[in-house]
C-alpha positions as CSV (number, residue, x, y, z in Angstrom):
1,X,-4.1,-28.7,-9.7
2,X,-1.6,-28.2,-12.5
3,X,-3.5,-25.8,-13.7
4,X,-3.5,-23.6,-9.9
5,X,0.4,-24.5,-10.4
6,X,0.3,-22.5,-13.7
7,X,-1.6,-19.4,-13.1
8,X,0.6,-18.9,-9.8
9,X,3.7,-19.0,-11.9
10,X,2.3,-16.7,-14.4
11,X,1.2,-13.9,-11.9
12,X,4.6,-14.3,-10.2
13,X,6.8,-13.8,-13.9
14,X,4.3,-11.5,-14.6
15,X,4.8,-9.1,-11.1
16,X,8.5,-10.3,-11.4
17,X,8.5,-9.0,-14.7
18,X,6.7,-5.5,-14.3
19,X,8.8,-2.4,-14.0
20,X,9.1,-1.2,-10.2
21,X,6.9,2.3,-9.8
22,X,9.9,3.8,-8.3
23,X,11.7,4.3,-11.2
24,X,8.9,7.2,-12.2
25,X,9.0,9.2,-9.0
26,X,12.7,9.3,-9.4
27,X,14.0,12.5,-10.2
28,X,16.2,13.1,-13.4
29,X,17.8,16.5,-13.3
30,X,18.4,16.2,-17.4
31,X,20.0,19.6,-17.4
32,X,22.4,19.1,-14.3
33,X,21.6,22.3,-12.8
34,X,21.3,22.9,-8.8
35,X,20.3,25.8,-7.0
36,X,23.9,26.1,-5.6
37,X,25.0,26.8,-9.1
38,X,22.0,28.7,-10.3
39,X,21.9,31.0,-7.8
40,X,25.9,31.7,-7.9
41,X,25.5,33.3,-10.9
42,X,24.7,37.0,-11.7
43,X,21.5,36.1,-14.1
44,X,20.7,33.4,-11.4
45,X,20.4,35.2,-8.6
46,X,18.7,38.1,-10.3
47,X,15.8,35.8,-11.8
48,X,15.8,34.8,-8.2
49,X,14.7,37.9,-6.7
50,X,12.7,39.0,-9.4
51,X,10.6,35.8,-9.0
52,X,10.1,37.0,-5.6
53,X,7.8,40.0,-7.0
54,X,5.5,37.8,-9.2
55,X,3.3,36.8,-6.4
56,X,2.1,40.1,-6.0
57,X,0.3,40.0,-9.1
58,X,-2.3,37.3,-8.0
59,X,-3.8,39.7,-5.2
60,X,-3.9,43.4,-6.7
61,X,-6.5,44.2,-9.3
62,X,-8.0,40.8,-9.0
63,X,-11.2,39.8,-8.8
64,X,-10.3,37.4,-6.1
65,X,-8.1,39.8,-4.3
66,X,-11.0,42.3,-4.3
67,X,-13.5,40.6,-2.6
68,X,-11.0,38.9,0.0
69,X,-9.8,42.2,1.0
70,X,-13.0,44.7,0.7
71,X,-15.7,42.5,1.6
72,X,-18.0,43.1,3.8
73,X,-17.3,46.9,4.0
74,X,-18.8,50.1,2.3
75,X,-16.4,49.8,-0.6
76,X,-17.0,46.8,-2.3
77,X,-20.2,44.6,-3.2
78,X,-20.3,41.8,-5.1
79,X,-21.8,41.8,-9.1
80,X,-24.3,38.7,-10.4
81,X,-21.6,36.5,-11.2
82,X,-18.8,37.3,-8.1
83,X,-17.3,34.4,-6.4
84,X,-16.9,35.8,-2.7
85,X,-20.7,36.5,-2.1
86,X,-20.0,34.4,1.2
87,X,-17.8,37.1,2.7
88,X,-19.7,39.4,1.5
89,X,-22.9,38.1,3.4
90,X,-20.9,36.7,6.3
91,X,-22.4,33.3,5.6
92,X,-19.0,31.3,5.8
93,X,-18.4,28.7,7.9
94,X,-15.6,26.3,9.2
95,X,-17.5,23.3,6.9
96,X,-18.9,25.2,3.7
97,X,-18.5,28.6,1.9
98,X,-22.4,29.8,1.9
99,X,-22.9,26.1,1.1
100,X,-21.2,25.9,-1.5
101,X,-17.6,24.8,-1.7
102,X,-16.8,26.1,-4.7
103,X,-17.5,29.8,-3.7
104,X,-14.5,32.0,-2.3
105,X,-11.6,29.5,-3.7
106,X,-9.5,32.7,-2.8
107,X,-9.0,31.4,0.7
108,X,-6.5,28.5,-0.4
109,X,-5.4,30.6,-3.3
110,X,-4.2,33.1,-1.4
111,X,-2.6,31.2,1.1
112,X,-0.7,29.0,-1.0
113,X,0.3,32.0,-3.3
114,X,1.5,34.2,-0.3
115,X,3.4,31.0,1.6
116,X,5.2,30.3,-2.1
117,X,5.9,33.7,-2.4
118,X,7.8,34.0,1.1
119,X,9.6,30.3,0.5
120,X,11.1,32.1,-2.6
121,X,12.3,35.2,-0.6
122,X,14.0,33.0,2.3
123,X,15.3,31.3,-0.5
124,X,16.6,34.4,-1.8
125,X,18.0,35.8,1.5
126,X,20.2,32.0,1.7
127,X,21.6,32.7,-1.5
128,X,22.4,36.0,-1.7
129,X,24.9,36.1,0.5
130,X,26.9,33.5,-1.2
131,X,26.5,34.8,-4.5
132,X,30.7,36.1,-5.1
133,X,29.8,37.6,-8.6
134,X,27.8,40.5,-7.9
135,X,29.1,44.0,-6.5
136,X,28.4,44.1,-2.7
137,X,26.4,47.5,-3.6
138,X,23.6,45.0,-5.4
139,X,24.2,42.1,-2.6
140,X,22.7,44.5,-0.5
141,X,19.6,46.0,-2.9
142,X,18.9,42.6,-3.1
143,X,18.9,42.0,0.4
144,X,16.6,45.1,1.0
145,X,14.1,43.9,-1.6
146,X,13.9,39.9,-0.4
147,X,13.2,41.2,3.4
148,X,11.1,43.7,2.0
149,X,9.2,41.2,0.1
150,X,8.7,38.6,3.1
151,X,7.6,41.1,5.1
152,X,5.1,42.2,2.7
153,X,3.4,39.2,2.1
154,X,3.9,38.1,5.8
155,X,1.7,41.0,6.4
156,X,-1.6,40.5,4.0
157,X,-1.5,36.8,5.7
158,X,-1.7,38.5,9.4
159,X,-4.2,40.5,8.6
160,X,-5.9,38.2,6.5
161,X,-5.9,34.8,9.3
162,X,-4.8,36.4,12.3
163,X,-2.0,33.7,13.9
164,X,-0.4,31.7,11.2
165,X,3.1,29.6,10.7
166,X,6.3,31.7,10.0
167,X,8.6,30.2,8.0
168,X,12.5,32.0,8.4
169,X,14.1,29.1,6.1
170,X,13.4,27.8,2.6
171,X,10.8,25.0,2.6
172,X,13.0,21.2,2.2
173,X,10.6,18.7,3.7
174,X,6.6,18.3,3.8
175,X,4.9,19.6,6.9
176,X,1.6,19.2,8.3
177,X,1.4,20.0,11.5
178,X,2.6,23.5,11.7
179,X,2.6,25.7,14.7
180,X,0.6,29.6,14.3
181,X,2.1,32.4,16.2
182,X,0.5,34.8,18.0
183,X,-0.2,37.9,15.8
184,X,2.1,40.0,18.3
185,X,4.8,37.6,17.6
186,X,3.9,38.1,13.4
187,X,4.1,41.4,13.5
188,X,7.5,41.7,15.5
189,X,9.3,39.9,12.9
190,X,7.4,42.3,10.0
191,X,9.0,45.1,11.7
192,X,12.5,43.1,11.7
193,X,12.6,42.2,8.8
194,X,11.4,46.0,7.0
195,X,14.5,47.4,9.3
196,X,16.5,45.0,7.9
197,X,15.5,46.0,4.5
198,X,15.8,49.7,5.2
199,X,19.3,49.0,6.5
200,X,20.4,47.2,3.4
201,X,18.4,50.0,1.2
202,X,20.9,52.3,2.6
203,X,23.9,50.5,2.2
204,X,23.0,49.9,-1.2
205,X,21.8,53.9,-1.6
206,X,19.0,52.7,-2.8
207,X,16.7,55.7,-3.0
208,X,14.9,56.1,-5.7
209,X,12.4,53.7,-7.4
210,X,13.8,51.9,-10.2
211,X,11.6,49.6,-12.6
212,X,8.7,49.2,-10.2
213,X,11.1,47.6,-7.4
214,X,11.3,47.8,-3.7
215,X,13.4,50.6,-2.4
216,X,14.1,52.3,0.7
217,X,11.3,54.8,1.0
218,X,8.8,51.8,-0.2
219,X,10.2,49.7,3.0
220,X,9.8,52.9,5.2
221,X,6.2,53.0,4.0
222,X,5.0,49.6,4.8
223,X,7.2,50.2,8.1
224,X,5.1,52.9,8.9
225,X,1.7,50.7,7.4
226,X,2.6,48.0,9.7
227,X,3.0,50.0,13.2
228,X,-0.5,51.7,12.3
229,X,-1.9,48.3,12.3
């Protein structure tokens, strides 16, 4: 009996005694810095919408990107070692990839890459506006390239799934059960959001393309892209 007595009073001072697990999914912003204050700045809000481009880079002259976009056409066919051979063969199902679930990880990739991708351009068009320290010439360049942006990416993922979420506003809680619109409804706020950007391209007299960016005859392209589709 003592002994029962003992070993209940060790576990207790021992779980008594053990460090909480909340203290390590606490978060410690070391360096003080918010995306309030970030974002008001001039290098802040540049890195901001230059971020907003990188995402681009995992889809065009991938691998990946190749064989999620041409499959299944006369212009692409997959080599020994491809990983989209279930496109390619229309074996894919709702439970496996050509059973295997390891072939065509592009589906995921892409869909997390894109959705990222348009979280850091709403994020861009909240901040923007409020940034005091840039001429209102660049506010609006920026502008033009953030809507720009969403509406490109916006419009792989329609043509890509068909109806899917639309997000308008940066990403602050977990979700899972979002709602798809309508691919009518998807398209609609493409087209508002590339006249927005060729609205702000003007105001800016943004013209002519500069370091590989977004510009007003770039957003009157994909404009005229998106109506053809």
């Amino acid at each position: 009996m003592k002994k029962t007595i003992f070993t209940i009073f060790a576990a207790a001072a021992l779980v008594l005694s053990t460090p909480s697990c909340s203290d390590f999914l606490e978060e410690d912003n070391k360096a003080g810095m918010t995306a309030d204050l970030t974002y008001s700045t001039a290098s802040g809000i540049q890195g901001l919408v230059s971020s907003a481009y990188s995402f681009a880079r995992g889809l065009y002259g991938k691998e990946a990107g190749l064989g999620l976009s041409e499959t299944g056409t006369d212009l692409f066919y997959y080599g020994y070692d491809n990983k989209q051979k279930s496109l390619n063969s229309y074996n894919i199902t709702a439970e496996s990839l050509d059973g295997n679930s390891s072939d065509n990880a592009s589906l995921d990739h892409y869909w997390e890459m894109f959705y990222c991708g348009i979280d850091v351009c709403n994020t861009a068009l909240k901040f923007i506006p409020e940034n005091k320290v840039i001429a209102e010439s660049l506010r609006s360049r920026f502008m033009g390239e953030a809507y720009f942006l969403r509406a490109f990416y916006y419009f792989h993922l329609v043509n890509i799934w068909g109806p899917i979420p639309y997000n308008s506003e940066p990403q602050t809680e977990i979700v899972t059960n979002p709602t798809r619109l309508s691919e009518e409804d998807i398209y609609t706020k493409i087209l508002e959001d590339l006249d927005k950007s060729i609205t702000a391209f003007q105001t800016a007299n943004y013209m002519i393309k500069s370091d590989g960016r977004a510009n007003y005859w770039a957003a009157r392209a994909l404009k005229a892209r998106v109506l053809l589709y």
